[in-house]
Each structure stands twice: as C-alpha cells, then as structure tokens.
N, C-alpha and C positions, 0 to 999 in steps of 0.2 A: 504494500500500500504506500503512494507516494505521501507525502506528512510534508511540510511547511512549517518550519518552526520560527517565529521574529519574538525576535528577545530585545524588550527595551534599555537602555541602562538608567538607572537614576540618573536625574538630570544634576551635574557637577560633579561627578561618580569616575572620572576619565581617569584618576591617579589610581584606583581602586582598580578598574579596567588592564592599565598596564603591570600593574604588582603584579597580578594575578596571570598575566598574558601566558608566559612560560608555562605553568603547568595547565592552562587551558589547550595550548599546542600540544604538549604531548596528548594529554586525553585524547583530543582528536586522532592522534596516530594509533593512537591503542586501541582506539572503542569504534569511533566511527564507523555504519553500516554504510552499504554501499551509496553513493551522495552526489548528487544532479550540480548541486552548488552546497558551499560551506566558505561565508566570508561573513565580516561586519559590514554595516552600513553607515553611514556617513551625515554629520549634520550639512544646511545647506553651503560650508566654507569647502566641501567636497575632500577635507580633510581630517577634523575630530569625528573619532569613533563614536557613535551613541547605542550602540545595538549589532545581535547577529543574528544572522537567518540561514538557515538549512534548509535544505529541498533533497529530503534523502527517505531513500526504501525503507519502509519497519515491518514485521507483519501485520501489526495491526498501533491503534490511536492510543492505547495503553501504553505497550514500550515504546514506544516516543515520548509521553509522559516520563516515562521511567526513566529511560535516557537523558531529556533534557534537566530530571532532577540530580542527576549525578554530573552536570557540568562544572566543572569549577568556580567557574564564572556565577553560577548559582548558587552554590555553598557560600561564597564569601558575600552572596547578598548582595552583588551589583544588579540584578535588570527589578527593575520597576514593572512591567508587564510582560508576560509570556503569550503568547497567541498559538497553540498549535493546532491543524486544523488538515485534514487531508486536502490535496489537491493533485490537478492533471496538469501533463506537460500539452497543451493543441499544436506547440511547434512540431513537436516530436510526432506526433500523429497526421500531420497533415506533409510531413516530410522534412519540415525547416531548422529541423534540431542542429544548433551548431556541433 
C-alpha cells in the first residue's frame, strides 16, 4: 500500500531538527521500506527545513503509523503534525513516472 507520510516541525524547532539529523539518516538506512520519495521540505526561502514527507510501500496504514512513531525525529518531539494517509502515484500509471 503506497502511504504519504508529511511531518511538520514545530515552528523554531530547526536546531532541534539538525541535532537530531544524524541518527534520523541512519534510521533511514536501517528501516526504510521500499520509498517513491524520502526528503524534507522547505519553508518559502527554498532553504530552512520545516518538515519531511515519505511516499513509500507498507502493507498496510498501521505500520506506517508504527514506522513513522519510531522516527527519531519523533522521539525527540520535533514535528508539530503528522498526516499519514494512503495514496496513488497517476504519473506512474499513466506512464510518466520519472
């Protein structure tokens, strides 16, 4: 099931964000299921981080839950809102998947 995870940060939360960065990388290397996209997004200066989004395989809307509660970035209590929510790729299905 594809799953859509956007993770906000608290808002002034940036120093918190990068303490944390390093052991949010490796988890990613360790755990990570198969993944469309896995990056942060950006306030509008197209440079400070405020959040990150996944677009990756689970079986199902549970272990996503469960997944994004063992992120690092979670435990140390930076995102402000979680939104996880299944969704489709229509690039991918209509052929135009990069």
């Amino acid at each position: 099931m594809l799953i859509t995870i956007m993770a906000y940060d608290k808002p002034g939360h940036v120093d918190l964000r990068l303490k944390t960065r390093a052991e949010h990388v490796e988890w990613i290397k360790a755990e990570a299921p198969k993944s469309y996209f896995i990056g942060p997004f950006f306030a509008d200066d197209g440079t400070t981080m405020i959040g990150s989004l996944w677009v990756t395989d689970f079986p199902d809307l549970e272990a996503a839950r469960a997944f994004a509660a063992r992120d690092p970035y979670a435990k140390a209590g930076l995102f402000e809102k979680v939104v996880i929510q299944p969704t489709r790729n229509v690039a991918e299905a209509v052929g135009k998947a990069l």
